[in-house]
C-alpha positions as CSV (number, residue, x, y, z in Angstrom):
1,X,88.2,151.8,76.2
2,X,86.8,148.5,77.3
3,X,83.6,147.9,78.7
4,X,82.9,147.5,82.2
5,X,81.8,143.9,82.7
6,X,79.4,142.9,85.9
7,X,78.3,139.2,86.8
8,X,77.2,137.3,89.9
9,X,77.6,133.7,90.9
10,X,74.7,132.7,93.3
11,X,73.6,129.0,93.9
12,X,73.3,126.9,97.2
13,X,76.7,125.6,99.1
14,X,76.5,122.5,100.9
15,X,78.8,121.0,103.1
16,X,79.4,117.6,103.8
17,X,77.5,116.1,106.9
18,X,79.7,117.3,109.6
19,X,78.7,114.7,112.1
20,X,80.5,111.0,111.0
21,X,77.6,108.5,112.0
22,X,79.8,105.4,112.1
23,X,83.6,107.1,113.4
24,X,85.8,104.3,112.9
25,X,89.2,106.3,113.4
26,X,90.7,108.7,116.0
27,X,89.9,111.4,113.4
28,X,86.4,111.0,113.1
29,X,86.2,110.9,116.6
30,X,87.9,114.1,117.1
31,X,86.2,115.5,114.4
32,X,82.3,114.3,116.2
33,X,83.3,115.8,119.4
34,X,84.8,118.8,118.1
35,X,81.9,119.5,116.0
36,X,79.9,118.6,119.5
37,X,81.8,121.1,121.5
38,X,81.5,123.4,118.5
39,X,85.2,124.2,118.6
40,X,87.2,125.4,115.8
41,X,89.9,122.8,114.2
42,X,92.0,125.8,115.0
43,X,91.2,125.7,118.8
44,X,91.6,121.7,119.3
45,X,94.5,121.7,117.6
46,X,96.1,124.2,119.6
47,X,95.1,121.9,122.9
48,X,96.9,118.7,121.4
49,X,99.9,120.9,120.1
50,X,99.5,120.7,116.5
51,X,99.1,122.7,113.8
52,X,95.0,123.5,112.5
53,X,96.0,121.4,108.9
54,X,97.2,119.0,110.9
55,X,94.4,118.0,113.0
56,X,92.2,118.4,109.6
57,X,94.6,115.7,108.1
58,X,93.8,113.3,110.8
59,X,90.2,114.2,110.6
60,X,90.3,113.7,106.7
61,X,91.9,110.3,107.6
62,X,94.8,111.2,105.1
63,X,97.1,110.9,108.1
64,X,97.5,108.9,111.5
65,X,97.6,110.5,114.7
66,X,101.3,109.8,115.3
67,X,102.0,108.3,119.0
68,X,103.3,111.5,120.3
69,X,100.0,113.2,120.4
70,X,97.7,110.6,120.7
71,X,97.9,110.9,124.3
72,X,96.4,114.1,124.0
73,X,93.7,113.7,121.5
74,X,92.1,110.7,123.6
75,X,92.4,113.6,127.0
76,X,90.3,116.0,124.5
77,X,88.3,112.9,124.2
78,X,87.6,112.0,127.3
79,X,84.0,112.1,128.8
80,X,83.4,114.6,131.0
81,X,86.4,117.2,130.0
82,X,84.9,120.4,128.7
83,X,87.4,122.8,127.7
């Protein structure tokens, strides 16, 4: 028979500052006001029409927002709009 074996894993998880001080890109800026608004990537994305890993590409800047739904990301942008 083998022995039962028990073990936990504790330590502090930190996350990345979620606010971008300087946002340069469209990504940064959706990710400040997202994180603003405190909506989910999963929300926003569904308001511009594309999938939650996509939005977190843009927001990762590992991909542009593509022309087709730029027009929608600058509406979530827009001053004022609260959704």
């Amino acid at each position: 028979m083998l022995p039962i074996c028990s073990f936990t894993i504790s330590g502090k998880f930190t996350l990345k500052s979620q606010v971008i001080p300087s946002p340069k890109t469209l990504g940064d800026h959706l990710r400040n006001e997202r994180f603003k608004r405190k909506h989910s990537q999963g929300y926003v994305a569904s308001l511009i029409g594309v999938r939650q890993s996509y939005l977190s590409l843009w927001e990762l800047n590992r991909k542009e927002v593509s022309l087709k739904y730029k027009q929608a990301a600058l509406e979530y942008l827009r001053p004022g709009k609260r959704v």
